[in-house]
Structure formats: C-alpha cells, structure tokens
N, C-alpha and C positions, 0 to 999 in steps of 0.2 A: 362175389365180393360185395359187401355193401357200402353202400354211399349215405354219410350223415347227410341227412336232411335238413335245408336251411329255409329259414321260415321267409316267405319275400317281405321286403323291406325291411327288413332290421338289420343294421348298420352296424357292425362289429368293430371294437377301438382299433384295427388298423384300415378298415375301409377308412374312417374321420380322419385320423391320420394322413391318409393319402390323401381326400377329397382337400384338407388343408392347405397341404404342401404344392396340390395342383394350381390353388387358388392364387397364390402368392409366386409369385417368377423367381422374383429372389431365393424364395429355399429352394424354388426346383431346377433353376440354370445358375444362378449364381454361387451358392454354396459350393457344386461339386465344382466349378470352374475355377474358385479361388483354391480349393482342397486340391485338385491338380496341379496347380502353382508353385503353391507351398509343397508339396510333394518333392515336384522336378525340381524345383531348388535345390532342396537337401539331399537330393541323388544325384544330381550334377556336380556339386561341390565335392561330393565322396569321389565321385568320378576322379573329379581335376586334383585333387590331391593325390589318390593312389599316381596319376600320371606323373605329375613331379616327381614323386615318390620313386618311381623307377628310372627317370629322368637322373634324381640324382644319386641315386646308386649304381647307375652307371658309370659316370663322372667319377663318381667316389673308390672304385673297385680297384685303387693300386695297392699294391701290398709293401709291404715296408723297405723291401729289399730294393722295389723300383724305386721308390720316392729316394733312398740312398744311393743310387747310381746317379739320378738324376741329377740331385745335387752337390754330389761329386765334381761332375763333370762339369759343373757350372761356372765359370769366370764369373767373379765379380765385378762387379760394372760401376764404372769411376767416371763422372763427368769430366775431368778437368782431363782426366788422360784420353776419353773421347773428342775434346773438343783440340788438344794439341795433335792427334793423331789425320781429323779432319784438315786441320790449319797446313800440316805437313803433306800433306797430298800435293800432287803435282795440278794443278785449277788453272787452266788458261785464261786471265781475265783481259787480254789483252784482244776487247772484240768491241764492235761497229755497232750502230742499228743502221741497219740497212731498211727501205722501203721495197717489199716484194709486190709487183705488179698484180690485180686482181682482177682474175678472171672468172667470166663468167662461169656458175658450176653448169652440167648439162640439164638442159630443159627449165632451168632456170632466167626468166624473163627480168628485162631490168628496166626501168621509167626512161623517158624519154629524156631525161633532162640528165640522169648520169651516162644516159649513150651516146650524146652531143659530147659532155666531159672526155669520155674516156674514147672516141673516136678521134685520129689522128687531124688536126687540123693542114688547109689546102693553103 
C-alpha cells in the first residue's frame, strides 16, 4: 500500500480551518452547544405532541353506538327541580352549638399559661 506523501509544513484548507475554529471558543463550544438546543427543542416538541396525540385518542375512542347509550340514559338536569327536591328532604335544623372540651392531642405539649386555664381550679 502506498502512503501520499505530505510535504512538512504546508497547511492544507482544512488544517486552517480547524487551527481557526480552535482559536475562537465560540465556534468550537459554543456553536455545537447552541446547535444541541435547538435540536432537543424541536425533538422534544415532536415528542410532547405525539404524547397528547395518543392521550387523546384515547379519550376520543367511543364509537357512536356508546356515545348513544350514554345519552339515552341521561336525565336532564333542572335546577329548580334540584333545588325543590333538596328543599324537600327531611334536614334537622333544629340543633345547638355546643362547646366541646379540648384536649390535649398525644405528645402534644401546651404553654403554661393555657395549663393554668384549663386545670381545674382548688
């Protein structure tokens, strides 16, 4: 096999090229890090779309025959006849406030000054 021969020190237009691109940070870390960016941008988005996308074809998957059962079966819904039907129930309003005693929960510590209150006085 033979090997072209390359004369030393002569610089070929992609050695300058590179020895450029090495010089400058910007074209050599920055360029490909914003090009990665923009990239997973536009592959994320396709992502998140197909995912709704079956999201809501799932959702969507009744067929005509259910959505007709469904609303068949449906009662129409009337305020006035809910709120006479509410009215009509049997409601015991005939109630107290009472004050329920409180006690300590367990392990629960209380200030000196509500343990004098609520200790019985002598």
């Amino acid at each position: 096999m033979v090997f072209a021969n390359k004369a030393y020190g002569v610089a070929t237009p992609t050695d300058r090229f590179a020895q450029s691109i090495k010089k400058r940070p910007v074209l050599y870390f920055g360029l490909p890090f914003l090009f990665t960016i923009v990239a997973g941008s536009f592959a994320l988005s396709e992502l998140t779309t197909a995912k709704y996308d079956v999201q809501d074809s799932r959702t969507k998957s009744m067929s005509k025959e259910e959505g007709l059962k469904l609303s068949a079966k449906r009662k129409k819904l009337d305020l006035q006849e809910e709120y006479w039907r509410l009215q009509a129930q049997d409601i015991d309003d005939n109630w107290e406030i009472k004050r329920v005693g409180s006690e300590a929960a367990p392990g629960v510590t209380t200030s000196p000054k509500f343990a004098k209150e609520a200790s019985p006085s002598k």
